[in-house]
Backbone as numpy.savetxt, mean C-alpha at the origin, in Angstrom:
# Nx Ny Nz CAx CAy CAz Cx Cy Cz
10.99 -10.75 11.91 12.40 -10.92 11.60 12.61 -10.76 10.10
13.24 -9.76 9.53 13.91 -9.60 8.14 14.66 -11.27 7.69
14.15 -11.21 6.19 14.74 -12.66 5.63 14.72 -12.23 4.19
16.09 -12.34 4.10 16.24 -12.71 2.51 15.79 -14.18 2.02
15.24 -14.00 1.04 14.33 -15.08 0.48 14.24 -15.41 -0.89
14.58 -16.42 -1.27 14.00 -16.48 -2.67 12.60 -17.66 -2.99
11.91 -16.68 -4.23 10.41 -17.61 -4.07 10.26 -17.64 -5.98
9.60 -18.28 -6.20 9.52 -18.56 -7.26 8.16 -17.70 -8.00
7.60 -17.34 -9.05 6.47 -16.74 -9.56 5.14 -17.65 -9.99
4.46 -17.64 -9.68 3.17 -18.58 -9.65 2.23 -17.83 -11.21
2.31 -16.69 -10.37 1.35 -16.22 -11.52 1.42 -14.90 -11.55
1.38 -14.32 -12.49 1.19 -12.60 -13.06 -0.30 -12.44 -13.40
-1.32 -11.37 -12.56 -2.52 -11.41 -12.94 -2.58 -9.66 -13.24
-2.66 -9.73 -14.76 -2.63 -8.34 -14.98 -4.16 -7.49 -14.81
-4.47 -6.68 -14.82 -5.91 -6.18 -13.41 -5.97 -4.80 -14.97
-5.36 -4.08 -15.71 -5.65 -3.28 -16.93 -4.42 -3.00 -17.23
-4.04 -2.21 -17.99 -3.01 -1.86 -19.17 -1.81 -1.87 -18.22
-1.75 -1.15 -17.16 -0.70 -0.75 -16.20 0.04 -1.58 -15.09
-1.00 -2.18 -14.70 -1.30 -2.49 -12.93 -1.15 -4.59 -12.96
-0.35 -4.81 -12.01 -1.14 -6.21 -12.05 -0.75 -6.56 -10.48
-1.03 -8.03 -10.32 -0.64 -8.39 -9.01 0.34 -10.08 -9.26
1.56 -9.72 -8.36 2.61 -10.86 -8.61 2.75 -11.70 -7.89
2.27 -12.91 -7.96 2.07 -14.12 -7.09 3.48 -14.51 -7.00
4.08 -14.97 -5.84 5.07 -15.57 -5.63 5.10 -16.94 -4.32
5.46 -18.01 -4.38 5.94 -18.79 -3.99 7.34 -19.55 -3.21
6.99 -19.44 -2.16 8.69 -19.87 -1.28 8.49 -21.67 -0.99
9.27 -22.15 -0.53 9.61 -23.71 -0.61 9.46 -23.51 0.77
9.50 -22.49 1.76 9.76 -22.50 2.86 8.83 -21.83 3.54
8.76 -21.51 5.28 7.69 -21.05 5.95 8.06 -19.23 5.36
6.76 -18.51 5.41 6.81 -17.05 5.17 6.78 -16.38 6.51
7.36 -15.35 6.42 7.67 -14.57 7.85 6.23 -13.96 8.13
5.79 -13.73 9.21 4.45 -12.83 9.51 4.80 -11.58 8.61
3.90 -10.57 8.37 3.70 -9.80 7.58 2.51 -8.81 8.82
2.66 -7.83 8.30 1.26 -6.94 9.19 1.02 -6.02 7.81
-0.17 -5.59 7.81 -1.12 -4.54 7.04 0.37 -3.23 6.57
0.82 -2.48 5.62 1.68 -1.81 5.74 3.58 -2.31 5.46
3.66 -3.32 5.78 4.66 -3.64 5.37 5.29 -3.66 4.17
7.04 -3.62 3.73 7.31 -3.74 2.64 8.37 -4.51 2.18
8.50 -4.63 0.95 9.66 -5.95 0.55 10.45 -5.08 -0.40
11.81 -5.63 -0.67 12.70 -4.88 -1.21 12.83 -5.86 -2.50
11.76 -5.69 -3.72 12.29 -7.20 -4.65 13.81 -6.54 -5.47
14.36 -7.68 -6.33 15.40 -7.59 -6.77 15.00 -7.63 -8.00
15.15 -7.40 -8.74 14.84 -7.57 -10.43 15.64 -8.66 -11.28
14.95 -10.22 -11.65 16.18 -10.32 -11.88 16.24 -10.53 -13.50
17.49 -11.40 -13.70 17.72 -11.46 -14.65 18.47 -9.88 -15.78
18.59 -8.87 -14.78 18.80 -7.14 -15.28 19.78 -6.86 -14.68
21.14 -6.70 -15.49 22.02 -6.45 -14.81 22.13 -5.01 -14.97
21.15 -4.36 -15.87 21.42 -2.74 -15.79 20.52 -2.12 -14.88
19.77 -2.87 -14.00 19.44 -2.61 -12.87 19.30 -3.13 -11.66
20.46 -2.32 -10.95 21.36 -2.33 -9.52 19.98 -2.57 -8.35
19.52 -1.33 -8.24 19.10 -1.56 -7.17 17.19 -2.58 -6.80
17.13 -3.12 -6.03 16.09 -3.34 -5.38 14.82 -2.45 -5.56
13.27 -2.82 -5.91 12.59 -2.41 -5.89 11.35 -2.43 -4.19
10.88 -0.82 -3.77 10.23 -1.51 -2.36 8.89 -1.32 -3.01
8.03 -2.59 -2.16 6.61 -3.00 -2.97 5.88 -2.90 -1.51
4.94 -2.81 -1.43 4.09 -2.79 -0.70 3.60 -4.57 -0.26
3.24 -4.95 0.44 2.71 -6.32 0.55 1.15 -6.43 0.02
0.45 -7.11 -0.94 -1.01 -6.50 -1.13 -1.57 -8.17 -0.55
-1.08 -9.12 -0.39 -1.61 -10.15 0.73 -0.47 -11.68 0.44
-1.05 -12.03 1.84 -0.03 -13.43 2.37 -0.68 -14.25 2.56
-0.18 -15.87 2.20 -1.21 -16.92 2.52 -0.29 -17.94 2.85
-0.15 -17.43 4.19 0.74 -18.88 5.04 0.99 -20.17 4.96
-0.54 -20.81 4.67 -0.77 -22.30 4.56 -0.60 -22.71 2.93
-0.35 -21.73 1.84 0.16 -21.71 0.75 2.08 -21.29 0.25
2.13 -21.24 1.58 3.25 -20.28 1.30 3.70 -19.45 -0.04
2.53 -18.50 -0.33 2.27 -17.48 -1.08 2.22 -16.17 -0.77
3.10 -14.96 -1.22 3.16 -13.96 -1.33 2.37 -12.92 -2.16
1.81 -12.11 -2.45 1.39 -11.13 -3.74 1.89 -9.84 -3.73
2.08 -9.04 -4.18 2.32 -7.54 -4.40 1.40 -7.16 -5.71
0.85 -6.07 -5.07 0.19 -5.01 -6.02 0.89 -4.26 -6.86
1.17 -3.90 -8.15 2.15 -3.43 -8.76 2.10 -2.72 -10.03
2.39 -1.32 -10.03 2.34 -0.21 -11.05 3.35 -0.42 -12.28
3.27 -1.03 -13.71 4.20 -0.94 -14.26 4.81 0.77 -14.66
5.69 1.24 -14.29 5.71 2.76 -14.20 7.13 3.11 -14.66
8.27 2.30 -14.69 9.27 1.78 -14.98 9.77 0.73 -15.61
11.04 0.58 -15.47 12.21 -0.52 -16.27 11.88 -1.80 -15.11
12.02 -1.86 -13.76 12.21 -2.54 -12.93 11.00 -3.40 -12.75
9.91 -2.28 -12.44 8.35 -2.95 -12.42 7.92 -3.78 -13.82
8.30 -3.01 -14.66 8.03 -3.34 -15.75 8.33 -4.47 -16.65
9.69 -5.18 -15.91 10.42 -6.41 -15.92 9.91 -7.31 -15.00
9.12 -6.99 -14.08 8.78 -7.83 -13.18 7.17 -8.58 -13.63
7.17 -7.50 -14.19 5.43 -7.70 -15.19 5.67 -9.01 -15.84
6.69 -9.04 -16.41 7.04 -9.84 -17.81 7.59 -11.19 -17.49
7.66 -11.16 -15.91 8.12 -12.85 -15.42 7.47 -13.83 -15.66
8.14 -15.02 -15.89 7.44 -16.07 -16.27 6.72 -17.22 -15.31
5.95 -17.97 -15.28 5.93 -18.73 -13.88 7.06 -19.49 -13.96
7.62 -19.78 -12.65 8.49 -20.67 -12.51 9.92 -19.74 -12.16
10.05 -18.49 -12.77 11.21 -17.66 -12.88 11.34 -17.15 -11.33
12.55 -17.66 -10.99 12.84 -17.14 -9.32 12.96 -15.62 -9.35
12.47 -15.26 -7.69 12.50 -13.54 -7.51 13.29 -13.62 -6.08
14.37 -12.87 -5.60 14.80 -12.86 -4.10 14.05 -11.95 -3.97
13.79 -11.81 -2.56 13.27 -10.63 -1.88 13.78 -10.21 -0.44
13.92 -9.05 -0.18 14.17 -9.21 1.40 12.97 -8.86 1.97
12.31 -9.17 3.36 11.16 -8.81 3.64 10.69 -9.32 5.09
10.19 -9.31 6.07 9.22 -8.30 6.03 10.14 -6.59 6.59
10.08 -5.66 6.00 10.38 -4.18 6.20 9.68 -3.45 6.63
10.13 -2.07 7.46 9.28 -1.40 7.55 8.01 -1.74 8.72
7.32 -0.42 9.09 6.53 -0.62 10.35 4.79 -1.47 9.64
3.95 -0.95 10.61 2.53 -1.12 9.75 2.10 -0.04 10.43
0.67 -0.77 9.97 -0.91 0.53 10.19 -1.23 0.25 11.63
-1.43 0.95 12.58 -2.10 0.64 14.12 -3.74 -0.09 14.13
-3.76 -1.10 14.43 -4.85 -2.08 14.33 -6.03 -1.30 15.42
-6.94 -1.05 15.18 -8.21 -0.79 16.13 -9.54 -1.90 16.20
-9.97 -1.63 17.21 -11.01 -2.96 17.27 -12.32 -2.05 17.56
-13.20 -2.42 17.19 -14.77 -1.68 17.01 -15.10 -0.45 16.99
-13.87 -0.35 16.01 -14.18 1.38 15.56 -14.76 1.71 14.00
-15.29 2.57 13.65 -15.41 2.82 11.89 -14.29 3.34 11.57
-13.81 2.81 10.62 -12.21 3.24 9.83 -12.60 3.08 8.48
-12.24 4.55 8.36 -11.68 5.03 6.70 -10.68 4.65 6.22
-10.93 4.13 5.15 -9.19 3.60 4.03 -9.37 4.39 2.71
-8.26 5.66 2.50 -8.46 6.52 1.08 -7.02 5.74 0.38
-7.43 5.87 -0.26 -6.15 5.38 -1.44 -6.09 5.93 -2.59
-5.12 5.86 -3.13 -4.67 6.03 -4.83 -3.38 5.53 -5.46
-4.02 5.16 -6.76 -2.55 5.09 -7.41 -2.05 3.36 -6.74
-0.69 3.50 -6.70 -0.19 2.01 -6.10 -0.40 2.01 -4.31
-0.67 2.69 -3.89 -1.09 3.24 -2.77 -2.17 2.05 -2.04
-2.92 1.59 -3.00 -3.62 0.39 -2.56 -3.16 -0.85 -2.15
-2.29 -0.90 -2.47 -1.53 -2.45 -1.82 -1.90 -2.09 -0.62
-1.82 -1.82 0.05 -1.69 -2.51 1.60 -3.33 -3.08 2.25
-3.85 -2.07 1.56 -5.36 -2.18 2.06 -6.09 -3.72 2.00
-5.99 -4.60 1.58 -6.22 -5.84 1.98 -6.28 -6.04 2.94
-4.65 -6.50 3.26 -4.45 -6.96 4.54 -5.13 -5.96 5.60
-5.11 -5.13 5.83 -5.74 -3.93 6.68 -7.26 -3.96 6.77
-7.78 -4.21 5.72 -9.07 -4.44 5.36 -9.70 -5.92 6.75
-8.96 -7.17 6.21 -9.08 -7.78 6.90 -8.64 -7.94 8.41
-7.72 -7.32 8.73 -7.47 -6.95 10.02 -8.03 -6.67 11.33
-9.15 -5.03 10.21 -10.01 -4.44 10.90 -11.35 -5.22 11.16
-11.60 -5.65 10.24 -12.97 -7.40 10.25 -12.63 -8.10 11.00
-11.70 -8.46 11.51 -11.36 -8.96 12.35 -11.81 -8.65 13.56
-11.21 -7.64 13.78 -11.27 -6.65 15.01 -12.57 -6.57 15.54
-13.78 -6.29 14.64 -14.62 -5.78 15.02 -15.04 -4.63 14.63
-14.20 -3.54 13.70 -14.15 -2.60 12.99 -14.77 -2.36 11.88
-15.34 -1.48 11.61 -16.91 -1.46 10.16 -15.19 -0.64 9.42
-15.51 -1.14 8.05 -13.94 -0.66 7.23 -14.99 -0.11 5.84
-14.52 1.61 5.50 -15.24 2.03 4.49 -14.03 2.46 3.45
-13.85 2.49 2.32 -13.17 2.08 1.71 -13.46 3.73 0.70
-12.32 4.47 -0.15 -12.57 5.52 -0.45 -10.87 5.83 -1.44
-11.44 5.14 -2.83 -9.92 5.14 -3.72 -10.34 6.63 -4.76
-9.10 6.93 -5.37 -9.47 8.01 -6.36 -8.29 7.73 -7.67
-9.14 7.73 -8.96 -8.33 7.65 -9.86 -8.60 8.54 -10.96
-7.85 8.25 -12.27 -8.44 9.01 -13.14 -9.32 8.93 -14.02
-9.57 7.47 -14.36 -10.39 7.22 -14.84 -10.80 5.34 -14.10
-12.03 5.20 -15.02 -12.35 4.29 -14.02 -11.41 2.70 -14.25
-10.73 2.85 -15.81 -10.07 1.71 -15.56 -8.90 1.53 -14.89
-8.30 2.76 -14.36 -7.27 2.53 -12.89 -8.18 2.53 -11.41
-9.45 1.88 -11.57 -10.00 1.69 -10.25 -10.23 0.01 -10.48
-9.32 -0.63 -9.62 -8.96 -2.11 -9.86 -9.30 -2.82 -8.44
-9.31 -4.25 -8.47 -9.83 -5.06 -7.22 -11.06 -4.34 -6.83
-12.31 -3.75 -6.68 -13.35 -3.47 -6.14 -13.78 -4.60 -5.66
-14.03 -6.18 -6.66 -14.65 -7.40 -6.05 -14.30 -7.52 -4.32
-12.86 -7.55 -4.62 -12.06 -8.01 -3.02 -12.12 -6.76 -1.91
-12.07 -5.31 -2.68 -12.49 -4.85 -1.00 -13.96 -4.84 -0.83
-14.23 -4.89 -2.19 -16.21 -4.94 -1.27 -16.47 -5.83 -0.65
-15.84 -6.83 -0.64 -16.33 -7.88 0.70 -15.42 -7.55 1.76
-15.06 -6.90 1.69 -14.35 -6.43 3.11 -14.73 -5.15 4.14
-15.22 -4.24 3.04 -15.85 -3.07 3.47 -17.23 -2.21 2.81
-17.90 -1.51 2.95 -18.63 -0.65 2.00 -17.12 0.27 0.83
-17.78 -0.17 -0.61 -16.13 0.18 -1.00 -17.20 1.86 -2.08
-16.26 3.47 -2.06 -16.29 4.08 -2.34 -15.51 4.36 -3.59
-15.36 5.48 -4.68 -14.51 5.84 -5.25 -14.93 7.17 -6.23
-13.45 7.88 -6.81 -14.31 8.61 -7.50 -13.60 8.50 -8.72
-13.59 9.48 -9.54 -12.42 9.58 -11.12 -12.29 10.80 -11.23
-11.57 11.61 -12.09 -11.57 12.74 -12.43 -12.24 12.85 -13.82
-12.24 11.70 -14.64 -13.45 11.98 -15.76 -14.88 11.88 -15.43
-15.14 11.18 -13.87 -16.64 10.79 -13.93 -16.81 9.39 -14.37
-16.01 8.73 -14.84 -16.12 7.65 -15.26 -16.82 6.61 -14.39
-16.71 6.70 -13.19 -16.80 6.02 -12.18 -16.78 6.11 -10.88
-17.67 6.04 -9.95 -17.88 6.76 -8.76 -18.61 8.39 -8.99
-18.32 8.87 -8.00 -18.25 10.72 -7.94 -17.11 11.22 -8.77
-17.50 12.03 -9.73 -16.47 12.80 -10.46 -15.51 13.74 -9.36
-14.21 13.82 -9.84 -13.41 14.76 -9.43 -11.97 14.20 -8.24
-11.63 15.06 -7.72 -10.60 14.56 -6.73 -11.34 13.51 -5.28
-10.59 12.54 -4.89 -10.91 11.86 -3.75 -11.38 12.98 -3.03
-10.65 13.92 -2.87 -10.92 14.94 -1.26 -12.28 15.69 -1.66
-12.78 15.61 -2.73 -14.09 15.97 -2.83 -15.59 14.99 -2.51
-14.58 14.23 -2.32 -16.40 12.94 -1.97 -17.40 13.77 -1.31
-18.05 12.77 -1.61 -19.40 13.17 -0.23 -19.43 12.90 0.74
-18.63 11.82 0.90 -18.06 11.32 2.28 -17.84 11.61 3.46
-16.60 12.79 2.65 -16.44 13.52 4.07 -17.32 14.65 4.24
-18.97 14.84 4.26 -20.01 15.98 4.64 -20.03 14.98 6.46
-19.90 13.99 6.15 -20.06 13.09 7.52 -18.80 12.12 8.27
-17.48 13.17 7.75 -16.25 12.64 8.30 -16.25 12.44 10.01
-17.14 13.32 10.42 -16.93 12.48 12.39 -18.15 11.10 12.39
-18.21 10.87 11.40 -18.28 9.28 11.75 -17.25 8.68 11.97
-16.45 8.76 11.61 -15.07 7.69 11.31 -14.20 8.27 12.63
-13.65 6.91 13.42 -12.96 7.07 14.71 -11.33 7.18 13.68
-10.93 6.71 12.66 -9.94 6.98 11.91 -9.83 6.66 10.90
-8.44 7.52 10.33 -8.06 7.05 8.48 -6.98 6.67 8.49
-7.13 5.51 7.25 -5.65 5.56 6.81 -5.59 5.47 5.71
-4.36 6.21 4.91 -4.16 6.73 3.40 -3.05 5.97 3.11
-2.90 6.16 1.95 -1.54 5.80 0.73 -1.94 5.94 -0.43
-1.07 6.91 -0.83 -0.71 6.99 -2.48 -0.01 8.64 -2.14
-0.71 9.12 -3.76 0.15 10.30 -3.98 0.67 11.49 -2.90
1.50 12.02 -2.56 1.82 12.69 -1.20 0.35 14.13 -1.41
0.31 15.05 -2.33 -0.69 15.53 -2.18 -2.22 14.77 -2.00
-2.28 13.98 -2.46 -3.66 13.52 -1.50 -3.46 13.13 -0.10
-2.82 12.30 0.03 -2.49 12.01 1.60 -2.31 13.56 2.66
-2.05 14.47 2.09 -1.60 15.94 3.09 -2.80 15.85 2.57
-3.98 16.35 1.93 -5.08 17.07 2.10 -5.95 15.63 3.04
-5.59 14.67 2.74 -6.66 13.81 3.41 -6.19 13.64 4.88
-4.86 14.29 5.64 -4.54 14.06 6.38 -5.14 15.29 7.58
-5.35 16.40 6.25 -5.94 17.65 7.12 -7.02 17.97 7.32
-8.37 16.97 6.12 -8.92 17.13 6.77 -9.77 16.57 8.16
-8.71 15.04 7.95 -8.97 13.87 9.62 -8.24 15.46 10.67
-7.22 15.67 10.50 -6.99 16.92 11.64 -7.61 17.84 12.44
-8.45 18.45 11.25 -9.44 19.78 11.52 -10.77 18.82 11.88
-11.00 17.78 12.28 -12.37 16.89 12.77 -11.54 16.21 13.96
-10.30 16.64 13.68 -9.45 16.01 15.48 -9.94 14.20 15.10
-9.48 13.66 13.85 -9.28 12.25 14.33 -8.23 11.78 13.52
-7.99 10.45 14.13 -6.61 10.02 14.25 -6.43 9.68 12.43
-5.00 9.95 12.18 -4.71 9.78 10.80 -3.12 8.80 10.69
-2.98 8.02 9.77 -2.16 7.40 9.79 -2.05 7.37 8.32
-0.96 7.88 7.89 -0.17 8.48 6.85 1.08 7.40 6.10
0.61 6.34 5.10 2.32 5.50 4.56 2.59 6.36 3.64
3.97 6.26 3.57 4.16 7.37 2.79 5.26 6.67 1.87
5.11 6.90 0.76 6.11 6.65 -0.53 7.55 6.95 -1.03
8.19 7.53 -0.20 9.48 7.97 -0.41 9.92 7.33 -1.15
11.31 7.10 -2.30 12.19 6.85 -2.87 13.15 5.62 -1.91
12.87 4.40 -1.47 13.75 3.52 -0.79 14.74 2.73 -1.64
16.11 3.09 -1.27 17.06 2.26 -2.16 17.31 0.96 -1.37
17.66 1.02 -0.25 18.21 0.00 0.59 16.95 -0.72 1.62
16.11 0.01 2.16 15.08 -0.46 2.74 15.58 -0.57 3.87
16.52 -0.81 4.79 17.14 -0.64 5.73 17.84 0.40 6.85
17.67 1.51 6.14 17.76 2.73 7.09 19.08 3.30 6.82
20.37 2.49 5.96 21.45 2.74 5.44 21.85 3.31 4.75
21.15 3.66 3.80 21.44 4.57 2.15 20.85 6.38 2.55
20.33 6.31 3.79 19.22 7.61 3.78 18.73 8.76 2.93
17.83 7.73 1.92 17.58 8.54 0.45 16.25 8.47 0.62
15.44 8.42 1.84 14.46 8.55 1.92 13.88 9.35 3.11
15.11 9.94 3.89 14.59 10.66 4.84 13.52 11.64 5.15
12.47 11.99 5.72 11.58 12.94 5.98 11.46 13.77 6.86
11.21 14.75 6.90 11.23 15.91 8.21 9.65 15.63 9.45
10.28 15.32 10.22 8.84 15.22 11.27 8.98 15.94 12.73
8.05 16.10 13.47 8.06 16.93 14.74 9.42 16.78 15.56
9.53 15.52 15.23 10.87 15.05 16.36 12.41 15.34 15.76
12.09 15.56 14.22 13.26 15.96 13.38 13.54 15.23 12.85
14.69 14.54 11.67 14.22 13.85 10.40 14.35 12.49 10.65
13.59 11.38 9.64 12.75 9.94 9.83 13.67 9.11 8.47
13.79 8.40 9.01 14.32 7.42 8.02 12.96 6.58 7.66
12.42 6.82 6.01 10.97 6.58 5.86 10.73 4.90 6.19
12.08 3.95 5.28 12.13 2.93 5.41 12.06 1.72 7.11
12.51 2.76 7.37 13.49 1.57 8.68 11.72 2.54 9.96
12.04 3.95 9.99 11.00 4.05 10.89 9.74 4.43 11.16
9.54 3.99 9.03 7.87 4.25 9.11 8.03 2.81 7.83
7.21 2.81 6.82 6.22 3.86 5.91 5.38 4.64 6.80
4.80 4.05 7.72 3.77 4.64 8.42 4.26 5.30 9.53
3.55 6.47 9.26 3.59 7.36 10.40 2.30 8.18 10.48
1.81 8.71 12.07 1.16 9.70 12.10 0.84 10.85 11.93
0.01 11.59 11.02 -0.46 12.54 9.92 0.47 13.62 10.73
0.14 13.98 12.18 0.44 15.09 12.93 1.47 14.72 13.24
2.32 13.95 12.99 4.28 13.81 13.67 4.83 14.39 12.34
3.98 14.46 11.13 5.15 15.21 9.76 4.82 16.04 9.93
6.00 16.77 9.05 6.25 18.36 8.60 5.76 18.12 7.44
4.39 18.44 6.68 4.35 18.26 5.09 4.90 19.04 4.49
């Protein structure tokens, strides 16, 4: 069930120059959440900025009634949100948006990049859950935008590469070594930049396994109302917010 909410800020844990993760706090019970979901925060205290920011969920802790988001300072909005103080209230609307399809004792690939990693936590643990071996496969540019490793390596065998070499295998994600032995993996799931996600989506395709694609569109409203995020897919066009992030690799038109 969607709830506007307001929660208070616990803590700002900045992770390198860019990136941090925003603890938040409600007085009240938190709505379930699934792997994939998203929140529409408000920025506050900015009256020269109108609209709502959508964040990815990067984990929930019920019996704390604690929230986090993973978060790119990349902007005015994020970038204000960086700079909150503890104690400084945030509304949010939330939970939005679909999730990732849960599998149980399968090997699953998780590629990521960029802010693209939020979700993978929760997903991470999901699949541990399940019964699912979870291998883990981020790409950045250098190695100090390769952040949290502690937390997915206990969740999965965790991979990565850079484009300086800095860290991991040099070069683009879609070059790992990884995939020399991609029909191991019963499936993937991606997030971040739209060209990695289409090449990582084609090559789960051409090995015929299942791909599950969040995808980043531009969400103003988060609700399916503003349609400034629409996408073209098999069935004809998707409101990204309301009837994905997630969707399956083979239902888009890339």
């Amino acid at each position: 069930m969607k709830r506007i909410q307001d929660f208070s800020v616990i803590d700002t844990l900045w992770l390198n120059s860019s990136s941090y993760i925003l603890i938040l706090k409600s007085e009240t019970s938190i709505e379930k959440i699934d792997p994939g979901n998203f929140a529409e925060i408000k920025i506050p205290d900015a009256a020269d900025i109108f609209l709502r920011r959508p964040i990815s969920v990067y984990d929930v802790d019920h019996e704390k009634k604690e929230i986090s988001f993973y978060i790119k300072a990349i902007g005015k909005g994020t970038s204000k949100l960086g700079s909150l103080l503890p104690g400084s209230k945030v509304n949010i609307v939330y939970p939005l948006g679909n999730s990732y399809t849960p599998v149980k004792n399968k090997n699953a690939l998780i590629v990521g990049g960029g802010s693209g990693i939020a979700p993978f936590k929760l997903l991470g643990e999901q699949l541990r859950g399940l019964g699912s071996k979870v291998t883990y496969l981020f790409g950045a540019r250098t190695s100090e935008e390769i952040v949290l490793t502690d937390v997915f390596s206990k969740l999965g065998k965790f991979n990565c590469t850079t484009e300086d070499g800095s860290l991991g295998e040099k070069g683009l994600v879609t070059s790992h070594s990884i995939f020399k032995n991609i029909k191991y993996f019963d499936i993937v799931y991606t997030c971040g930049p739209d060209p990695m996600m289409k090449a990582i989506a084609k090559i789960a395709e051409n090995n015929n396994i299942r791909c599950e694609a969040s995808l980043e569109n531009m969400m103003a409203c988060g609700i399916g109302v503003c349609l400034c995020c629409v996408t073209p897919t098999i069935r004809g066009n998707a409101v990204v917010c309301s009837e994905g992030p997630v969707f399956q690799s083979t239902d888009l038109k890339w």
